[in-house]
C-alpha positions as CSV (number, residue, x, y, z in Angstrom):
1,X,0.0,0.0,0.0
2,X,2.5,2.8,0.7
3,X,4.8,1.4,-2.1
4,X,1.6,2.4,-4.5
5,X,1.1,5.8,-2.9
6,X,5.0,6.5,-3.2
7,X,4.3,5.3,-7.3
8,X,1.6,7.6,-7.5
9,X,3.0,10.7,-5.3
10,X,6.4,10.0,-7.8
11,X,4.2,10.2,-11.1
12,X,2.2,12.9,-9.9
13,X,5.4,14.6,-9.1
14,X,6.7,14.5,-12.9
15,X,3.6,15.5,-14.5
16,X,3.5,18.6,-12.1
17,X,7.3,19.4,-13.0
18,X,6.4,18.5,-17.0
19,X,3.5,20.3,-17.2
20,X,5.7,23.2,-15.2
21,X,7.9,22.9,-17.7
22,X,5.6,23.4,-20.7
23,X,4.5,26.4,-19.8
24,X,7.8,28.0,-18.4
25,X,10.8,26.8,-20.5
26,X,12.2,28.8,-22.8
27,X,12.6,26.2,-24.9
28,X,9.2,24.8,-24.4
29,X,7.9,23.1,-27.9
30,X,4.2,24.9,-26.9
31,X,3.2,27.4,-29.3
32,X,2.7,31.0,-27.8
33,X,-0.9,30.8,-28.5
34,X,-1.2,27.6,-26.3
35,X,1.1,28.5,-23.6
36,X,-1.0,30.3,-20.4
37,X,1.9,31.8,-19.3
38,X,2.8,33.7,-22.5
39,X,1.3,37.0,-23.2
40,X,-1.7,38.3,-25.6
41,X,-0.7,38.2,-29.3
42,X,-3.5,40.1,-31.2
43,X,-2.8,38.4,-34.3
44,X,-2.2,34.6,-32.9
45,X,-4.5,32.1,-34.1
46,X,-7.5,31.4,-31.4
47,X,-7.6,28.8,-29.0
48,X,-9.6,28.0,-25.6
49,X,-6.9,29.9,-23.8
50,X,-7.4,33.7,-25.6
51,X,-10.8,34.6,-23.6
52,X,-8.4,34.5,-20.4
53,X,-5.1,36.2,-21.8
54,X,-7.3,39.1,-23.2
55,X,-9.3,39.0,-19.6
56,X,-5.6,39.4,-18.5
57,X,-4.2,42.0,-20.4
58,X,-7.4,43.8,-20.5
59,X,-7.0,44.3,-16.7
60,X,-3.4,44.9,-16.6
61,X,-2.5,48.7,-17.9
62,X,1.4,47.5,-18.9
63,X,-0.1,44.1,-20.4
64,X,-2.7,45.9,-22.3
65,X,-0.7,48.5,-23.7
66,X,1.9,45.9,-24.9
67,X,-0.1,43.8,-26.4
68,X,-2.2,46.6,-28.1
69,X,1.0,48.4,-29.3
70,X,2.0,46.5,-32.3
71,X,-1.3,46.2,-33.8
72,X,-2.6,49.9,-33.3
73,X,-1.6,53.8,-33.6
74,X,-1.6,55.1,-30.4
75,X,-0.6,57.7,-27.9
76,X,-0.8,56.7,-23.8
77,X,-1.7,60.0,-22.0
78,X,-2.2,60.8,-18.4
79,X,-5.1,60.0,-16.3
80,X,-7.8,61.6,-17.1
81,X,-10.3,62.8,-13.6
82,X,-13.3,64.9,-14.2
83,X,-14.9,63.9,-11.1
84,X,-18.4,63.1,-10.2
85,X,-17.2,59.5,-11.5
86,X,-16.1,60.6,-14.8
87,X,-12.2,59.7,-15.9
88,X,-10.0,57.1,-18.1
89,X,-7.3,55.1,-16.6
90,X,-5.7,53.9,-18.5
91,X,-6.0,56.6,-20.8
92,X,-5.1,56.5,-24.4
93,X,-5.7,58.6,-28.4
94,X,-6.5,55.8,-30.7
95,X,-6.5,56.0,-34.5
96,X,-6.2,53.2,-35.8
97,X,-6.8,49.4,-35.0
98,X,-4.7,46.5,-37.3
99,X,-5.6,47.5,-41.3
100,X,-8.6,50.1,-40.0
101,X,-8.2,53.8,-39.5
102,X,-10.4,55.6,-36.8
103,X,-11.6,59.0,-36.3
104,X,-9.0,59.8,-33.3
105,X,-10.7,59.1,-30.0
106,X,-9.5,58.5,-26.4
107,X,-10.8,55.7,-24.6
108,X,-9.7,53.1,-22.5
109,X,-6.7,50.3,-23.3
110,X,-9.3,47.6,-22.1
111,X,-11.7,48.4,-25.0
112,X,-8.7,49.4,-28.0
113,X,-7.1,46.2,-26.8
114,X,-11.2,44.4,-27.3
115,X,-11.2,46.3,-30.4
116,X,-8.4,45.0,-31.9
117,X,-9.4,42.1,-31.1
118,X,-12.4,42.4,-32.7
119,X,-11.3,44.1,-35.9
120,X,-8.4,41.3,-36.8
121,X,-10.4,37.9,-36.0
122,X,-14.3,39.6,-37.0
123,X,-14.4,42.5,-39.2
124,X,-12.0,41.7,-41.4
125,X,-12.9,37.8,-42.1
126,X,-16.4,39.0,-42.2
127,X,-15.4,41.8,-45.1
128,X,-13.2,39.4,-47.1
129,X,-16.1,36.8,-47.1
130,X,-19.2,38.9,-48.2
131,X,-17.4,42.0,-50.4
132,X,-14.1,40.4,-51.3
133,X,-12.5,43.8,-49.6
134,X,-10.7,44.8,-47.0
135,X,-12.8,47.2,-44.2
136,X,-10.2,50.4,-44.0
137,X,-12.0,52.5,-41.3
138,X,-14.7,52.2,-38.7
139,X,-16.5,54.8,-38.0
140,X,-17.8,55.3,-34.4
141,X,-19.9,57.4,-32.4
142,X,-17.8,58.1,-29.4
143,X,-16.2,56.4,-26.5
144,X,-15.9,58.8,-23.3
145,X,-18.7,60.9,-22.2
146,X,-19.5,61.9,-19.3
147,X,-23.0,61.4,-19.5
148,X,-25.5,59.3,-17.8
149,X,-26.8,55.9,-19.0
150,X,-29.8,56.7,-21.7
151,X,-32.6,54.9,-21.8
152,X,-36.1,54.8,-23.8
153,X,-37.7,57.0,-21.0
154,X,-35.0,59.3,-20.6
155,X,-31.8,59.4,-18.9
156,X,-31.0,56.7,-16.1
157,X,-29.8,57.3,-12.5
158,X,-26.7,55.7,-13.2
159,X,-23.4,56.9,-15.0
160,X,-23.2,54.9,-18.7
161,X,-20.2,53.0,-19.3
162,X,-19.3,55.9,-21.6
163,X,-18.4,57.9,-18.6
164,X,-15.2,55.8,-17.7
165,X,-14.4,55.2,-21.6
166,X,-15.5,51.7,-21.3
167,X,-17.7,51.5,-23.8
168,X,-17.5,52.7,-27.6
169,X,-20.5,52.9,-30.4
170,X,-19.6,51.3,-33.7
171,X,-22.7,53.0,-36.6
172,X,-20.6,51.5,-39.9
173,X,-17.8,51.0,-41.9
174,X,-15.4,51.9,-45.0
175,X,-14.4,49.4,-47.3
176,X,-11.3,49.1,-49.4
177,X,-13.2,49.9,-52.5
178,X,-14.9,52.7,-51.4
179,X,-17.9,51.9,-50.0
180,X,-19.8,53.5,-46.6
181,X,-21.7,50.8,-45.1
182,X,-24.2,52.2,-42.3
183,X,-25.9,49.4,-39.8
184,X,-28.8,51.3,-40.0
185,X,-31.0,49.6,-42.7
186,X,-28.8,47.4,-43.2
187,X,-29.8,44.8,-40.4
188,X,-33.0,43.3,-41.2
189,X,-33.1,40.9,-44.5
190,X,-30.7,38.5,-45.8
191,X,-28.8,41.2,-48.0
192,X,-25.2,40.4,-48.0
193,X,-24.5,43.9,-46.0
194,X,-27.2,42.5,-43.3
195,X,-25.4,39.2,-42.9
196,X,-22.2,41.3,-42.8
197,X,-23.4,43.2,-39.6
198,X,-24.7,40.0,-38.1
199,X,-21.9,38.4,-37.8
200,X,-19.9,42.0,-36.7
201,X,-22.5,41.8,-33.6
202,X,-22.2,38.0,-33.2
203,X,-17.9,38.6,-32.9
204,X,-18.3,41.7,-31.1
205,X,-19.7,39.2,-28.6
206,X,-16.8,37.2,-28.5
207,X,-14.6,40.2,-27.8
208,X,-16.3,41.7,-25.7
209,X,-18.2,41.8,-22.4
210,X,-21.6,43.5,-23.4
211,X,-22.9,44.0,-27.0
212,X,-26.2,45.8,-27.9
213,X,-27.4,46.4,-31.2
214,X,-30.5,47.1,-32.9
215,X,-32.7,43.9,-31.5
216,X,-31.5,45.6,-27.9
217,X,-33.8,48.8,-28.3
218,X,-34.7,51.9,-30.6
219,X,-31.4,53.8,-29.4
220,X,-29.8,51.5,-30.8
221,X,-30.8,51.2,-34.0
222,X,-28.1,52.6,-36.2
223,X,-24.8,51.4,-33.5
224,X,-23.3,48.8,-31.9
225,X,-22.5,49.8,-28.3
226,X,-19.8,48.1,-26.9
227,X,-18.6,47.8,-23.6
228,X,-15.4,45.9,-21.4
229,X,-18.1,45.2,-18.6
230,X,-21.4,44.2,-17.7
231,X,-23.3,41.0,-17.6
232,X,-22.8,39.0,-20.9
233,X,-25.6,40.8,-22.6
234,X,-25.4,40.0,-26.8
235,X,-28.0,41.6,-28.4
């Protein structure tokens, strides 16, 4: 009996120290991509482990920033406290996410880093496969305002997600041949610009935490709105 439980606490014991080794060695044969210790790589193929490195990064400033970095044109500046519950930390200027330009904006890193995320594994597939074309810009709304949450009856008691930049409203795209695609009246139907948004909302909810679109409500009928937080809400 305790020769077997020596055999076992022995086997147990090199699994641990293999598996330890996997994901620590430099010279580890796991890819990147694989490995849970290794950092976010935007442009990595994905695998059951992303979801937690971009939880990760996401809630790291340094992490977020360096894996956001490579993949977007950006400027970090400071803090940003307007009181009242109003601010961005961390604080950045985005224009531009992989191949798409943006109107300059500040916002978060958690939701540039979500948006990259977004634009390399969802927009762009979704372009290529229903216009042949590349998306070049997105055009949004905004991303911090300090503002109260809206609703259909007016404005909420509580601050929108907006107010702390952790949110952003997507209304349409450019594509590489030069045409404006707007979500609104292009989401009902089976037109190939209404499939194209479809699956932009059905991504977007891979990416990120809360998704609404038009089936959400009438304020939302010509955006996506976007946010690192919430409840898991895809609509």
């Amino acid at each position: 009996m305790v020769r077997r439980l020596i055999i076992a606490l022995s086997v147990a014991a090199l699994v641990s120290g293999g598996v330890w080794w996997l994901v620590s060695s430099e010279q580890s044969p796991l890819p990147d991509h694989w490995n849970p210790s290794r950092p976010l790589d935007i442009a990595a193929p994905r695998t059951p482990l992303t979801a937690m490195k971009l939880r990760r990064a996401a809630a790291m400033p340094e992490a977020c920033l360096a894996a956001l970095a490579p993949f977007a044109e950006l400027e970090p500046l400071p803090a940003l406290d307007e009181g009242n519950g109003c601010g961005i930390d961390p604080r950045l200027r985005l224009s531009s996410v992989g191949q798409t330009m943006l109107r300059p904006l500040e916002t978060s890193c958690a939701i540039a880093l979500r948006l990259a995320m977004w634009e390399h594994h969802t927009v762009q597939p979704a372009a290529a496969a229903q216009f042949g074309v590349a998306v070049t810009r997105l055009r949004h709304q905004s991303s911090y305002n300090c503002r109260p949450i809206r609703t259909t009856s007016g404005d909420g008691q509580r601050l929108s997600t907006h107010a702390t930049a952790e949110a952003i409203d997507i209304a349409g795209v450019t594509l590489a041949d030069g045409r404006q695609l707007e979500l609104r009246g292009n989401w009902d139907g089976t037109s190939p610009e209404a499939q194209f948004f479809r699956t932009l909302r059905d991504g977007g909810c891979d990416w990120f935490v809360t998704v609404l679109g038009p089936e959400f409500n009438a304020l939302h009928a010509d955006h996506f709105h976007m946010q690192s937080v919430g409840w898991g809400t895809c609509r």
